[in-house]
Every structure is written in C-alpha cells, then in structure tokens.
C-alpha positions as CSV (number, residue, x, y, z in Angstrom):
1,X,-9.3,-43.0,13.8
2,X,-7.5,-45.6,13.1
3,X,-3.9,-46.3,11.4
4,X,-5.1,-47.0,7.9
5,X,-7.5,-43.7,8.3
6,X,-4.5,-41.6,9.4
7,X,-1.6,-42.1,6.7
8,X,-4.8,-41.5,4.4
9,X,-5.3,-37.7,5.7
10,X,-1.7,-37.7,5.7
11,X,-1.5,-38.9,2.3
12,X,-3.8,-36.7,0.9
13,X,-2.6,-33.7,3.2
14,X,0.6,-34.3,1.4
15,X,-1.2,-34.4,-2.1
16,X,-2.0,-31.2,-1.7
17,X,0.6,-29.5,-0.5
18,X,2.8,-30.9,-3.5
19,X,-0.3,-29.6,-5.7
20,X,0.1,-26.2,-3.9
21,X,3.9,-26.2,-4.5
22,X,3.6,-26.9,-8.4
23,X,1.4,-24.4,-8.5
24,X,3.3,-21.6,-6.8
25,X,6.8,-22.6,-8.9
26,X,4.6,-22.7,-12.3
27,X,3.5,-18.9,-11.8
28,X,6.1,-16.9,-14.4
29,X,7.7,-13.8,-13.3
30,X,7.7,-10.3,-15.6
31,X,5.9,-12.6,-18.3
32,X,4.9,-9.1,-20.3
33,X,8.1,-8.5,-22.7
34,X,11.2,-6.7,-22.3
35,X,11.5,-5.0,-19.0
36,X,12.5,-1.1,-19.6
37,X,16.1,-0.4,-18.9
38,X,17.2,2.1,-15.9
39,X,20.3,4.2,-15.7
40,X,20.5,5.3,-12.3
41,X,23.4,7.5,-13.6
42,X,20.2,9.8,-15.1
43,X,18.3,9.5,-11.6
44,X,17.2,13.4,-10.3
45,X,18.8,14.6,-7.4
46,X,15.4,13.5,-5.0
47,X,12.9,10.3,-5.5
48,X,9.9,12.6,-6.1
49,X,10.6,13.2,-9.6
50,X,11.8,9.9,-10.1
51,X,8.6,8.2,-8.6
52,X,6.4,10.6,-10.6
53,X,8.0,9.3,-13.9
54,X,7.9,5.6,-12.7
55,X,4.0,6.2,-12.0
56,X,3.3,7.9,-14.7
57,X,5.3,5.0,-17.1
58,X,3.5,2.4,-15.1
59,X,0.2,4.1,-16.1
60,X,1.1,4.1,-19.8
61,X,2.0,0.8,-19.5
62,X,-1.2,-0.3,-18.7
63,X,-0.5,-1.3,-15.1
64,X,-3.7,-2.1,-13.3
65,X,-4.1,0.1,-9.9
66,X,-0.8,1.9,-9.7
67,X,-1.9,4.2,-7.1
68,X,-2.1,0.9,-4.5
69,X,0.4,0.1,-1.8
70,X,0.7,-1.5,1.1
71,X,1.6,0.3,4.2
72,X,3.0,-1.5,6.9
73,X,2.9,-0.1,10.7
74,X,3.8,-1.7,14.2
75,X,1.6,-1.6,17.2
76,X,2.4,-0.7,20.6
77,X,4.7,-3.9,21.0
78,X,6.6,-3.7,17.7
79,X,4.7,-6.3,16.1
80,X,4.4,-5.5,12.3
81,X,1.6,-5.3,10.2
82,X,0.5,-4.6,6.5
83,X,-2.5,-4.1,4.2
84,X,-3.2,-2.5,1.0
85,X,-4.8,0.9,0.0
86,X,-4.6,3.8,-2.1
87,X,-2.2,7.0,-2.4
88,X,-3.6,10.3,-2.3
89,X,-1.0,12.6,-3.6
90,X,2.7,12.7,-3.7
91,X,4.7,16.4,-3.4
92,X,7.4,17.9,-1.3
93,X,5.8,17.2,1.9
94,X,5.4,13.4,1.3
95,X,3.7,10.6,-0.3
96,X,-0.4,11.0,1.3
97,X,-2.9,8.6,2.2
98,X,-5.9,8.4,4.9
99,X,-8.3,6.4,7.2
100,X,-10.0,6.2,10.2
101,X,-7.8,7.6,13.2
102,X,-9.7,4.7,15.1
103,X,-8.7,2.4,13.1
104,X,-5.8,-0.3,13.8
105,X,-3.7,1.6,11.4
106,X,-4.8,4.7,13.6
107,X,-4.3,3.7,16.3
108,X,-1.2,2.3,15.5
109,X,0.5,5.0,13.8
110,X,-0.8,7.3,17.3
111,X,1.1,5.2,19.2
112,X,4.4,4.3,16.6
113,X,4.1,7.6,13.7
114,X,6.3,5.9,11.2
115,X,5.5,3.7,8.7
116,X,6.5,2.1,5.0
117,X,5.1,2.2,1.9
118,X,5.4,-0.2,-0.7
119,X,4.8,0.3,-4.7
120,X,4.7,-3.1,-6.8
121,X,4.5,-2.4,-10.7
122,X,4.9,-5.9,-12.2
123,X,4.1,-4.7,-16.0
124,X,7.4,-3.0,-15.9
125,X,9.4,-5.2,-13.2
126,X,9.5,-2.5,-10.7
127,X,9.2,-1.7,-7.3
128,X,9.5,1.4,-4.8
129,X,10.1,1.1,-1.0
130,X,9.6,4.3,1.5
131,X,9.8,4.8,5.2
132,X,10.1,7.8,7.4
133,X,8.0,9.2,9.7
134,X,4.1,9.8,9.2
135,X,2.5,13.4,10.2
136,X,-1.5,14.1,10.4
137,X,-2.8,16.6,8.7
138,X,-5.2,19.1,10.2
139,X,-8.9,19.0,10.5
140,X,-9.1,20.9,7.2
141,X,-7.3,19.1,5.0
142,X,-9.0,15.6,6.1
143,X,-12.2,17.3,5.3
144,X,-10.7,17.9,2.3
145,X,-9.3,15.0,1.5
146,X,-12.7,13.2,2.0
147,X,-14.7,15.5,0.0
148,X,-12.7,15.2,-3.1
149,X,-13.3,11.4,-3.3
150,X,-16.3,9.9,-4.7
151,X,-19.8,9.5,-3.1
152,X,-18.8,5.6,-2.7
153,X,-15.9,6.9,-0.8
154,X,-17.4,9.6,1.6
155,X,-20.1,6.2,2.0
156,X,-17.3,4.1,3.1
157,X,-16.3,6.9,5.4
158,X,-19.7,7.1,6.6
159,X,-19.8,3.8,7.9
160,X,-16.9,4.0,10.2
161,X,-16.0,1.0,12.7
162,X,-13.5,0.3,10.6
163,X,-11.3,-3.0,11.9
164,X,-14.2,-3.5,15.0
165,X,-15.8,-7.4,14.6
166,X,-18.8,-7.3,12.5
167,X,-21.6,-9.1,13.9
168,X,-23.0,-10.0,10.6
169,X,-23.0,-9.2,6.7
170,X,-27.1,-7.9,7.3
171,X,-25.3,-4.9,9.8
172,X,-22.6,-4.1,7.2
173,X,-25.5,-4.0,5.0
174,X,-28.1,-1.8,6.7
175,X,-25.0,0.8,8.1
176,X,-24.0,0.8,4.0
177,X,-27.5,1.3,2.8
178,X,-28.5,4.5,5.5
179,X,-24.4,5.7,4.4
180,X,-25.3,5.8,0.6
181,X,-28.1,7.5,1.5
182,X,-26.3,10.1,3.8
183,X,-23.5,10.7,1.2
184,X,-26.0,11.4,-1.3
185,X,-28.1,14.0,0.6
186,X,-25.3,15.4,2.2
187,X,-22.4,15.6,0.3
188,X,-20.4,17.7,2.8
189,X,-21.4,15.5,5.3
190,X,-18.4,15.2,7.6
191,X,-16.5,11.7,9.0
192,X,-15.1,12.7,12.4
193,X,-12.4,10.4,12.9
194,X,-11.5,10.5,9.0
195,X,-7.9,11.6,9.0
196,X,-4.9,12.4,6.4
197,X,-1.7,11.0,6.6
198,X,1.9,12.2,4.9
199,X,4.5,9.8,5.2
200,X,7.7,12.0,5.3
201,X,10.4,9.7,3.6
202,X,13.7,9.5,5.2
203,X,14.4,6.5,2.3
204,X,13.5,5.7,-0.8
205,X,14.4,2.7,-3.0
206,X,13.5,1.9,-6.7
207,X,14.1,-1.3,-8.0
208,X,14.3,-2.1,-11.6
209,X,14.2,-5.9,-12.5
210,X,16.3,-7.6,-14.8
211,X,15.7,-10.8,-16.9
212,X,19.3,-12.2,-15.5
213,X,18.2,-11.3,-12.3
214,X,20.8,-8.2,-12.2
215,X,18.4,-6.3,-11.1
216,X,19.2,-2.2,-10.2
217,X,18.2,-1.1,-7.3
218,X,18.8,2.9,-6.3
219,X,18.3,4.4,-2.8
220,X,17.8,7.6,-1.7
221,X,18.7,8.2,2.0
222,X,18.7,11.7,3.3
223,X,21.4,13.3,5.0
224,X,19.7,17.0,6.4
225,X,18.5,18.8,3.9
226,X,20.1,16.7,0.7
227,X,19.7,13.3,-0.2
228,X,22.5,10.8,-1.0
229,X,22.0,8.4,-3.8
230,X,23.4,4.6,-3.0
231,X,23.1,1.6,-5.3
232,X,22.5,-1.8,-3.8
233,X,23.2,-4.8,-4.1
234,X,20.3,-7.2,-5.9
C-alpha cells in the first residue's frame, strides 16, 4: 500500500467515525413529555414497594419490556460482566430470575454469589440499581420456575449448552426443532441444570430524571434488619 492509499483508509476511517459521532450526539434523551415528578420525602420505608409502583407506572406508561435487566456478575478473577434478561418475581426474599447453572452466569455466580441488577425505564426517565448477594433456590422451585413459563421457554430450556461455541446455525437448528417437539409432548419435561436465582439486595437506588438534569436519586442501604434511606448526589 502505498502513501496515497493509506491517508485514503485513513481519510475515510475518519469519515466515519465523525458520521458515528453525529449520530450518537443527535439521539434525544427522555424525548416522550414531561417526566413524572418524585418526592422521595413519600418513599416507603423498603425499595419493594417502591419498585412495585415504579413497574407497575412504567407498565401504564406503555414502557416496552419492563420486566428486562441486566445482571452483571464477575468471574473467578474479578473481571465483570453483563447481559440482559428477564425478572421472575420480586417479594421479601428478593428480586428472582434464572438460567442454566452451567452457564457463564452459572458458573460465575458458583464461584462469586453476588451480583447487580439493573432496571432502565426510559418512558418515564427512570432507573433502579440493586446488588447483594444471590441465593439458589431448591430443586423445586427451579422446576417450578420452568414450568410456569411458556412452551417456547421450557424449549429454550431444553436445548441447554447455553454460552458453549456453536458449531453452526443448522445444530442450533436441529437441537431447537427435537426441543419444540419435547416441550410439546412433555410438558413437565425437566431441564437439569435449570436453576432459580434470588438476588438478596443489600442496596437499592431509584433514579428519577430531571429535564435540568437535577435529577433525584434515593438509596436504600440496609443496616440489619432496617433500611436507611440516603439521597445522592446526581
């Protein structure tokens, strides 16, 4: 390659980068309306009722997939790591959710059991942030767990292997197919190494947005048996 050819890639590398940056500044933030106003004055005395409300608004609102969070875990080395999936239940015990014990966010939570979870509600401007430490549940209440999802979902289940390298998109395909199939027939059929979660929070912070960018954030932080409610700077 010579000269000429380089500050040409270069050139256009840089093309697109600036392309990429317009792009990004361009998106709008809260672009629905008025954001809802929070008093943290009126907060409850724990996050569960408050983060009942806030889902239960967020639904009403019209929020697309307000059950989804990501949950973010550390491996063996303390190297973090995120993705995105569904909540199963929220009540005194916790805020639930479930996979594969073989999993990387299995085996992960085997080796390191706490985790955070992470609520984004953009129709409204708000957020909620947990952490503590994350408990299995028993044989039983995986089973259960599984069986009160749909048939896609035992399928899924089914499949297993979940985070191994897939050797092509015809295997996923045939392992789906003979899963379908499975979940249909059998609709007790069990997933061994399908397990339930509850992430017991030791912390809890909702953050309202504000237009002015004052935004309110509340924490809960518990002390024992009680919580202690903290606001925070935006």
């Amino acid at each position: 390659m010579n000269d000429s050819d380089e500050n040409g890639t270069e050139a256009a590398e840089a093309a697109r980068q600036d392309a990429f940056r317009t792009l990004l500044r361009a998106q709008p933030v809260w672009d629905t309306g008025e954001l809802p106003v929070f008093d943290p004055a009126t907060a409850p005395a724990g996050p569960l009722p408050l983060f009942r409300r806030w889902f239960a608004e967020a639904v009403a609102a019209g929020q697309p997939e307000p059950h989804t969070m990501t949950l973010a875990t550390a491996d063996e080395r303390g190297r973090p790591d995120v993705r995105t999936l569904m909540l199963h239940d929220a009540d005194a015990r916790g805020w639930h959710f479930a996979s594969h014990a073989t999993s990387r966010k299995g085996r992960q939570l085997a080796a390191r059991p706490e985790a955070a979870l992470g609520f984004y509600w953009p129709v409204q401007g708000r957020a909620v942030r947990i952490r503590g430490a994350v408990r299995t549940a028993g044989p039983e209440e995986s089973s259960a767990d599984l069986h009160a999802r749909s048939t896609g979902a035992l399928a899924a289940a089914l499949v297993g292997r979940q985070s191994e390298v897939l050797g092509s998109a015809r295997e996923l395909a045939e392992a789906s197919e003979a899963a379908w199939q499975r979940a249909r027939r059998e609709p007790d059929a069990e997933a061994a190494s399908w397990t339930a979660y509850v992430l017991v929070p030791d912390e809890v912070e909702f953050f309202q947005g504000e237009a002015q960018r004052r935004h309110v954030r509340l924490r809960y932080r518990r002390e024992g048996d009680a919580w202690v409610r903290e606001l925070l700077w935006p």
